[in-house]
N, CA, C and O atoms as a printed pandas DataFrame, in Angstrom:
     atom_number atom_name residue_name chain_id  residue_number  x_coord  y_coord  z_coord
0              1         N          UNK        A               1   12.255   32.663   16.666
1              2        CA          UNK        A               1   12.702   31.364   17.113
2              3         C          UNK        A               1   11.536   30.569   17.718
3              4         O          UNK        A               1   11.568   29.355   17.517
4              5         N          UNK        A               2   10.462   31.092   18.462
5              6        CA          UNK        A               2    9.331   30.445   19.039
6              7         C          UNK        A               2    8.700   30.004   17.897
7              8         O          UNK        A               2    8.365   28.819   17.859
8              9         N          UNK        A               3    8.458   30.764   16.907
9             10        CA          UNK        A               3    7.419   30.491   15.827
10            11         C          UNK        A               3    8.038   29.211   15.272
11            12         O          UNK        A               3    7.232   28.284   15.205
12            13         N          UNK        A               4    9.387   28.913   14.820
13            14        CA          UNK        A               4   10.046   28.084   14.650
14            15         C          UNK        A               4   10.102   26.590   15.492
15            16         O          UNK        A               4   10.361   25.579   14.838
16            17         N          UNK        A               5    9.944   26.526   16.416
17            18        CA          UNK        A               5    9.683   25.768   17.883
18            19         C          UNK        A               5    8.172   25.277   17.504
19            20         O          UNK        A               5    8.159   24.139   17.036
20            21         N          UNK        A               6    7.053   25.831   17.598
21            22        CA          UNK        A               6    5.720   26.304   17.692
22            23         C          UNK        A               6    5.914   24.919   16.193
23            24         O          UNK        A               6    5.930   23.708   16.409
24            25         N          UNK        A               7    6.023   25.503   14.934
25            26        CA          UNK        A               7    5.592   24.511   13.662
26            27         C          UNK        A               7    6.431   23.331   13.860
27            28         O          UNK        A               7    6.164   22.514   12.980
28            29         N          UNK        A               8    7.285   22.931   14.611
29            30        CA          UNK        A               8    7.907   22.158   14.475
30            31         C          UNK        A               8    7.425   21.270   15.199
31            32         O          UNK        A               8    7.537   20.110   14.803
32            33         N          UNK        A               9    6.691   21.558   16.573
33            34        CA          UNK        A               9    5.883   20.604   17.624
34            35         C          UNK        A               9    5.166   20.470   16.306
35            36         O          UNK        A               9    5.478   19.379   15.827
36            37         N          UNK        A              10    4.320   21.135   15.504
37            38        CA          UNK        A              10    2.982   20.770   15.091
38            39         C          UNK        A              10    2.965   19.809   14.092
39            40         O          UNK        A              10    2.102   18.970   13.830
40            41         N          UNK        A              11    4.432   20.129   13.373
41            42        CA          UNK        A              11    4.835   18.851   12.650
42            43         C          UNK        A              11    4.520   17.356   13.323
43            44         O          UNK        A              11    3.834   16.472   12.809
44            45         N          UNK        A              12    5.127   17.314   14.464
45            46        CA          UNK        A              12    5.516   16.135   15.103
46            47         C          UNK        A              12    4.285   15.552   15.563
47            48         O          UNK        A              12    4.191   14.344   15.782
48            49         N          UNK        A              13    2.995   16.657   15.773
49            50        CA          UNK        A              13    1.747   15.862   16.344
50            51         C          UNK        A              13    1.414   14.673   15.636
51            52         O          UNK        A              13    1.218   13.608   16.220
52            53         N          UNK        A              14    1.335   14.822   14.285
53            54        CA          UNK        A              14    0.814   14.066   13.461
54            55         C          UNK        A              14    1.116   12.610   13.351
55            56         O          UNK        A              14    0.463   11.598   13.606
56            57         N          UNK        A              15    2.410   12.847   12.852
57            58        CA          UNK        A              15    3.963   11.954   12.684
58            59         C          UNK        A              15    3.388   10.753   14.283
59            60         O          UNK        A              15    3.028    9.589   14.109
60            61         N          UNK        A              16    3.458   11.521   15.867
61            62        CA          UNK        A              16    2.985   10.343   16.694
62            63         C          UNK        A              16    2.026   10.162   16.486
63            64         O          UNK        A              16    1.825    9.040   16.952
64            65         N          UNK        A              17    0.601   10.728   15.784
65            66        CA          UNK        A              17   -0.325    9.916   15.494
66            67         C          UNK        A              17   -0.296    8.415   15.110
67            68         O          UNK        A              17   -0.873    7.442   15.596
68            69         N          UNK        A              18    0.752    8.580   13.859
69            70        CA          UNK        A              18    0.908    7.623   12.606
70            71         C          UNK        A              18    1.516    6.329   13.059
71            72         O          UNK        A              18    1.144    5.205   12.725
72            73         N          UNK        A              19    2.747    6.718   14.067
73            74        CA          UNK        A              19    3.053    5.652   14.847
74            75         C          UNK        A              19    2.168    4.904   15.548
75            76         O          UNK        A              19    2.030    3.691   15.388
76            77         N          UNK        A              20    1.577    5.552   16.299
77            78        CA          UNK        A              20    0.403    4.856   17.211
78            79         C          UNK        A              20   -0.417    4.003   16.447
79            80         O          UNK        A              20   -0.794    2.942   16.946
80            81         N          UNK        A              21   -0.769    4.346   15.217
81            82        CA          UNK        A              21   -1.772    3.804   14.528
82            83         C          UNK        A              21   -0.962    2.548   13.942
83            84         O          UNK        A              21   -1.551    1.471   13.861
84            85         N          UNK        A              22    0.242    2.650   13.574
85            86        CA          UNK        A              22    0.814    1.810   12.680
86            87         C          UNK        A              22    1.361    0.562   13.836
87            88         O          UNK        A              22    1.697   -0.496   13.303
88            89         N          UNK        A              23    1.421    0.603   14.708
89            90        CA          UNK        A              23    1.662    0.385   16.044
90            91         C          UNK        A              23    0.347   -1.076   16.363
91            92         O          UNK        A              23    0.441   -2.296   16.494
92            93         N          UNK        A              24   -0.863   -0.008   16.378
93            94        CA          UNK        A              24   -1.877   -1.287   16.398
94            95         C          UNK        A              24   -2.408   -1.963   15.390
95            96         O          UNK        A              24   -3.196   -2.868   15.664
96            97         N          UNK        A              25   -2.103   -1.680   14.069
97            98        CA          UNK        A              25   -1.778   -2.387   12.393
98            99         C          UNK        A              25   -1.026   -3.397   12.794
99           100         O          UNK        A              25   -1.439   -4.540   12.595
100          101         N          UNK        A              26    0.227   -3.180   13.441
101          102        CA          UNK        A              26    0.956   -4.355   13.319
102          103         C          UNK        A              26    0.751   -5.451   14.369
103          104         O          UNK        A              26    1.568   -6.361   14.510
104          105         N          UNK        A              27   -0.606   -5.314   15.260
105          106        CA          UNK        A              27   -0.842   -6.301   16.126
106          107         C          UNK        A              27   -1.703   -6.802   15.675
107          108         O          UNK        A              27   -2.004   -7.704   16.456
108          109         N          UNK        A              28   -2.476   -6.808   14.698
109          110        CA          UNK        A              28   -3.471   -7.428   13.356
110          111         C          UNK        A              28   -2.861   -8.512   12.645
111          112         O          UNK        A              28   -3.438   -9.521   12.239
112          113         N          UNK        A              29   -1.420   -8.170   12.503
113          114        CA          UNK        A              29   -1.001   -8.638   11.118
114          115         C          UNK        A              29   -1.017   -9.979   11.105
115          116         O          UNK        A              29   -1.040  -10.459    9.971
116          117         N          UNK        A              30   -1.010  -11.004   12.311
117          118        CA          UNK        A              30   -1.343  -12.352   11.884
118          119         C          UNK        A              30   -2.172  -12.908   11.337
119          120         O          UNK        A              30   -2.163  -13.921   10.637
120          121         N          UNK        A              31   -3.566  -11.689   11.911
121          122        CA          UNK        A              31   -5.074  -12.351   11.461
122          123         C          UNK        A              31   -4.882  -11.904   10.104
123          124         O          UNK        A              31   -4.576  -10.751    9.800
124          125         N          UNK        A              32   -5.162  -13.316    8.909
125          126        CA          UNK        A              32   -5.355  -13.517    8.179
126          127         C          UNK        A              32   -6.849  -13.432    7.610
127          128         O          UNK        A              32   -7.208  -13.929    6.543
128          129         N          UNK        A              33   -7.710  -12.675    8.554
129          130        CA          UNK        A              33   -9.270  -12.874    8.296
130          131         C          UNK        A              33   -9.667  -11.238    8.593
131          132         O          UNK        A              33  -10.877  -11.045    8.716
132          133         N          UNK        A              34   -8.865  -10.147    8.710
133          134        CA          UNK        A              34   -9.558   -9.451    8.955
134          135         C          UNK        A              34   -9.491   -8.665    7.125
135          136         O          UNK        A              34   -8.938   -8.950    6.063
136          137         N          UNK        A              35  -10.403   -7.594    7.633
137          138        CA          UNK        A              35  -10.973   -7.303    6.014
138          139         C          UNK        A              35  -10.246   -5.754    6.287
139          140         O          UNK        A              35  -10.244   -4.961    7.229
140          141         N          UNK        A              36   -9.464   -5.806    4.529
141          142        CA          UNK        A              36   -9.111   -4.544    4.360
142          143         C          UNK        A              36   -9.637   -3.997    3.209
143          144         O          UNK        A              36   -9.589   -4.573    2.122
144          145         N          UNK        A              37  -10.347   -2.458    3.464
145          146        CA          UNK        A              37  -10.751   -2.111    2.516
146          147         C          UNK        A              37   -9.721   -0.823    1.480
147          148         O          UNK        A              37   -8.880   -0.243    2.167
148          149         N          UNK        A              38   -9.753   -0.522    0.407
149          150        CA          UNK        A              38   -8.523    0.070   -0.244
150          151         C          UNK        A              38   -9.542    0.814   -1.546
151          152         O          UNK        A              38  -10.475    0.207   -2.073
152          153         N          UNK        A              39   -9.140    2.198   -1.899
153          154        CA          UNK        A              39   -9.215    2.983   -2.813
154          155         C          UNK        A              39   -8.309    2.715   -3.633
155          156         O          UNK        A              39   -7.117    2.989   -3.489
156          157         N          UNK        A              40   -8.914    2.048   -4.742
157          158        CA          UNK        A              40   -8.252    1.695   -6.163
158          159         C          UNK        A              40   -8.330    2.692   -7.514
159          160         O          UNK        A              40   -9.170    2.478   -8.388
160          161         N          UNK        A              41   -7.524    3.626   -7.587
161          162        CA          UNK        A              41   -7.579    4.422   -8.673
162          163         C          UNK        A              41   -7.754    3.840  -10.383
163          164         O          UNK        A              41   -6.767    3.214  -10.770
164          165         N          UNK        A              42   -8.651    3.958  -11.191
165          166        CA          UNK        A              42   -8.917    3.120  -12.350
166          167         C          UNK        A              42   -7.723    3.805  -12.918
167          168         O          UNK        A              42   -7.229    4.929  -12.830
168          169         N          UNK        A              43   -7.384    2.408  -13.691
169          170        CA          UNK        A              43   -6.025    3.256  -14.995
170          171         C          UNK        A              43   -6.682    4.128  -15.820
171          172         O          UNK        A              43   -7.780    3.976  -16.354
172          173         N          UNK        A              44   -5.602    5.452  -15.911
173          174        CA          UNK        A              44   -6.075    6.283  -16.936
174          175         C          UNK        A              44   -6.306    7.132  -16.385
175          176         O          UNK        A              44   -5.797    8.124  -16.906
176          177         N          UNK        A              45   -7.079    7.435  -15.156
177          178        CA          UNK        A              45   -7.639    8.519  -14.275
178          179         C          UNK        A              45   -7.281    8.862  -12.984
179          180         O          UNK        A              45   -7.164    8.039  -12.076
180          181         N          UNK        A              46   -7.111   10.006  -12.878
181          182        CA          UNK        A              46   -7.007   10.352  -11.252
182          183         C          UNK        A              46   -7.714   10.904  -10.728
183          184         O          UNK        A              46   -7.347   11.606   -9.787
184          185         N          UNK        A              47   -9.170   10.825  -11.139
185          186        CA          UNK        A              47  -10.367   11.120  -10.867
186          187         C          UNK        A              47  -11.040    9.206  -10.103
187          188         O          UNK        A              47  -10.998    8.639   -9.011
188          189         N          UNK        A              48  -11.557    8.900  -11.445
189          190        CA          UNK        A              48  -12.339    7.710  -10.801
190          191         C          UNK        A              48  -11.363    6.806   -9.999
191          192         O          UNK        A              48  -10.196    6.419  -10.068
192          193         N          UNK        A              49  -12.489    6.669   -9.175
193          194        CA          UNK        A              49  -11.409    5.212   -7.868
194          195         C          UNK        A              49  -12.790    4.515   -7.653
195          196         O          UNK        A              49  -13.923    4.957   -7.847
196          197         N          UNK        A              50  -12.462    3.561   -7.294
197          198        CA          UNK        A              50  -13.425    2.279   -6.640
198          199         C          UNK        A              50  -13.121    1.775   -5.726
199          200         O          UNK        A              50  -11.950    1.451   -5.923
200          201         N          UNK        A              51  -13.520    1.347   -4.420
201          202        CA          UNK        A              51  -13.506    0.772   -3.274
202          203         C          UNK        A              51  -13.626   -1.094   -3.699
203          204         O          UNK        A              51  -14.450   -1.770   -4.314
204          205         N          UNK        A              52  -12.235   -1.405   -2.936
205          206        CA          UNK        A              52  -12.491   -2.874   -2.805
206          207         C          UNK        A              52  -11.789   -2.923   -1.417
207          208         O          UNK        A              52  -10.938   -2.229   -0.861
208          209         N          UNK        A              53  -12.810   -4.520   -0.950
209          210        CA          UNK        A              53  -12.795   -5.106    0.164
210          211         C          UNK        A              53  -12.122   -6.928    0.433
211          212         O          UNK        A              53  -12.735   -7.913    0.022
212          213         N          UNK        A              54  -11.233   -6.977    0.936
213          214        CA          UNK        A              54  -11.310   -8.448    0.655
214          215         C          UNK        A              54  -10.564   -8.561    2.396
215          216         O          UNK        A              54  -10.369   -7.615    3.160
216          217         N          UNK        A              55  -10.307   -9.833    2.607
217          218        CA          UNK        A              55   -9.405   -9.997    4.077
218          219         C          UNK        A              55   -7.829  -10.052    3.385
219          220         O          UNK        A              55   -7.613  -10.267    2.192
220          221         N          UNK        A              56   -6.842   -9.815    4.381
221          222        CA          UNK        A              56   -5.891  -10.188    4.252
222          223         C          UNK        A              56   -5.453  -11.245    3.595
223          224         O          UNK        A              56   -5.060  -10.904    2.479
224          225         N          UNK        A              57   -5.330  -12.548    3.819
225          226        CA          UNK        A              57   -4.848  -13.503    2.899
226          227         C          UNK        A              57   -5.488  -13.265    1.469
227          228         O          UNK        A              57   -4.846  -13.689    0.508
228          229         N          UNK        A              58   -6.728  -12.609    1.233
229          230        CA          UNK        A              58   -6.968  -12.481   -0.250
230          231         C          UNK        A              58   -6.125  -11.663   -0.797
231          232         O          UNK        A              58   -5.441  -12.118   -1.713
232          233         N          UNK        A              59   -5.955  -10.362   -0.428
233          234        CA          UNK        A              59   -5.015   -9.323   -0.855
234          235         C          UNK        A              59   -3.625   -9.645   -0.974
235          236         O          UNK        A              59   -2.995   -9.175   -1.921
236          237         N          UNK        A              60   -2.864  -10.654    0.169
237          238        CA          UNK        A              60   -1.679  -11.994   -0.386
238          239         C          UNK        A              60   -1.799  -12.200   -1.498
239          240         O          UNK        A              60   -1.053  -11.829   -2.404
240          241         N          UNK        A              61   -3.091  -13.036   -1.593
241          242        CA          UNK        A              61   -2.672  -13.633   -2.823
242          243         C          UNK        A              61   -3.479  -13.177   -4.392
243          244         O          UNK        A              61   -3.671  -13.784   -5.445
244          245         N          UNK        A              62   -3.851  -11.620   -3.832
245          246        CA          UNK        A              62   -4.079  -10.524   -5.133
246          247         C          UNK        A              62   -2.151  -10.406   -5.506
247          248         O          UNK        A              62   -1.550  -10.757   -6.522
248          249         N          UNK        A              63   -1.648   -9.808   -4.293
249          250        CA          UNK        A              63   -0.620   -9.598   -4.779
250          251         C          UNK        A              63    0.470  -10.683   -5.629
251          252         O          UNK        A              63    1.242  -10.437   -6.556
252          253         N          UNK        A              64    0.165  -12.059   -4.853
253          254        CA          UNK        A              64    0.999  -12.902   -5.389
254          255         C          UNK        A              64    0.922  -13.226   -7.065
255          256         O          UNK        A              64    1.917  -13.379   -7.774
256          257         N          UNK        A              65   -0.646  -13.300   -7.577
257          258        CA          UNK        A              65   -0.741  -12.994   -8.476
258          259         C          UNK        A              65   -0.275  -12.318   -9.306
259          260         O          UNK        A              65    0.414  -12.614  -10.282
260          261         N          UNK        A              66   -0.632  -11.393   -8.947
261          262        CA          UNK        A              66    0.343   -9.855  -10.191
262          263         C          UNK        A              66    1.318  -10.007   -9.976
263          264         O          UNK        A              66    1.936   -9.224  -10.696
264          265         N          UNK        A              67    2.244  -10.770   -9.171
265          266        CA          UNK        A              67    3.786  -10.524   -9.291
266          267         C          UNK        A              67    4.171  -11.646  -10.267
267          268         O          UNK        A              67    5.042  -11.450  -11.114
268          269         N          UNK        A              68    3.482  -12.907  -10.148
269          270        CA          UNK        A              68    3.268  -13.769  -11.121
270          271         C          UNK        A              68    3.172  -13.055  -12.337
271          272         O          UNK        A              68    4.189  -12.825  -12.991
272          273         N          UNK        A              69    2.277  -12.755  -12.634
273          274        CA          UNK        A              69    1.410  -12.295  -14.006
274          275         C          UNK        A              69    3.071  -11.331  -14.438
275          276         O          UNK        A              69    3.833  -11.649  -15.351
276          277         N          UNK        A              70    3.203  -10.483  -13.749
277          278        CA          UNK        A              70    4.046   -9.781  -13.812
278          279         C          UNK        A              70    5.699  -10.519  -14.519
279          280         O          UNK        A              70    6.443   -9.970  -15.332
280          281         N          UNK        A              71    5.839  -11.599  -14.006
281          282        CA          UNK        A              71    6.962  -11.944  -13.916
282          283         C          UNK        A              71    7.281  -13.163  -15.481
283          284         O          UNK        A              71    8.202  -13.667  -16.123
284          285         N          UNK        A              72    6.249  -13.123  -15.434
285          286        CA          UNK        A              72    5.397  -14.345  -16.668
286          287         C          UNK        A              72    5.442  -13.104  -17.696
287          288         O          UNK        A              72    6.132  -13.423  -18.663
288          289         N          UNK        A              73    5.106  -12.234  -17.770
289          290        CA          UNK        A              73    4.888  -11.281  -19.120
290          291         C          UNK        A              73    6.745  -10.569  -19.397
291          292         O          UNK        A              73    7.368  -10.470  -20.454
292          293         N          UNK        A              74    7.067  -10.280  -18.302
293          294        CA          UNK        A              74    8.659   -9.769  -18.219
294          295         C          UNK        A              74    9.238  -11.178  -18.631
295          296         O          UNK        A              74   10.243  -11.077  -17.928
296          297         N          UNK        A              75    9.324  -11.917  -18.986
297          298        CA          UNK        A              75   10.595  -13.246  -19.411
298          299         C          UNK        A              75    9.970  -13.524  -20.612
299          300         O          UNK        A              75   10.367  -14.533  -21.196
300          301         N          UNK        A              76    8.865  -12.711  -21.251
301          302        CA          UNK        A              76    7.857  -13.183  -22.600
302          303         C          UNK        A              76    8.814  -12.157  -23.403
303          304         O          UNK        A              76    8.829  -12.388  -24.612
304          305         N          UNK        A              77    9.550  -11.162  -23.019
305          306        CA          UNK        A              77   10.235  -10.154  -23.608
306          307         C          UNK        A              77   11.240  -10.105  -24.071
307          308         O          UNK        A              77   12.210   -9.748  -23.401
308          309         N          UNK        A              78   11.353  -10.467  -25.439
309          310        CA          UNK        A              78   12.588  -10.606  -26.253
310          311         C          UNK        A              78   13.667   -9.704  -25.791
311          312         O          UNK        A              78   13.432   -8.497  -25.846
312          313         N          UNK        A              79   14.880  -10.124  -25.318
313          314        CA          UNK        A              79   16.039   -9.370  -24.815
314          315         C          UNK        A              79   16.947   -8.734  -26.181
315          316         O          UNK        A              79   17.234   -9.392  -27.181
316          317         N          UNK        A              80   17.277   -7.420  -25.959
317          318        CA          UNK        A              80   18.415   -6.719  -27.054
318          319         C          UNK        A              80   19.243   -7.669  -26.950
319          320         O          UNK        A              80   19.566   -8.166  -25.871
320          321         N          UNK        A              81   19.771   -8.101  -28.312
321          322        CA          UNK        A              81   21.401   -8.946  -28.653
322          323         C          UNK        A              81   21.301  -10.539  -28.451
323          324         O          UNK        A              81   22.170  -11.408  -28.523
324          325         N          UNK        A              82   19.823  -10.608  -28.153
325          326        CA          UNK        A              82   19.699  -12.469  -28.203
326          327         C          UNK        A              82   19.353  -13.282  -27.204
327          328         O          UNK        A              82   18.779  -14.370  -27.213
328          329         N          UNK        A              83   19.968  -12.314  -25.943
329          330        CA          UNK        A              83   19.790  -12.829  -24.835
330          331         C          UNK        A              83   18.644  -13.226  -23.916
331          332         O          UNK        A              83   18.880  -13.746  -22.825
């Protein structure tokens, strides 16, 4: 039962790490200028990755993009039965 007790604290160390951290992430989140950097896995591989850097509002509007791009190629797609 201790040993049981024992992994279960050790679980939990971590876990409040993550909070804490995610904690002072979210006192960032207005600045629109700070720079996030991100491991980008190349398609195809789960070996090669590349490091990119941009600030926040760029990475906005990386994402806004691809959801665009995204959303623009999905309605290009002939629907089964006509529709």
């Amino acid at each position: 039962m201790r040993i049981i007790a024992a992994v279960l604290c050790l679980t939990l160390v971590p876990a409040a790490g993550a909070l804490a951290q995610r904690a002072n992430l979210s006192e960032d989140m207005g600045n629109s200028d700070r720079i996030i950097c991100k491991e980008i896995t190349k398609p195809g591989s789960r070996i090669a990755k590349s490091r990119s850097c941009h600030t926040a509002g760029e990475w906005a509007d990386i994402r806004r993009q691809q959801r665009d791009n995204t959303s623009r190629i999905q309605s290009a797609i002939p629907r089964p039965g006509g529709g």
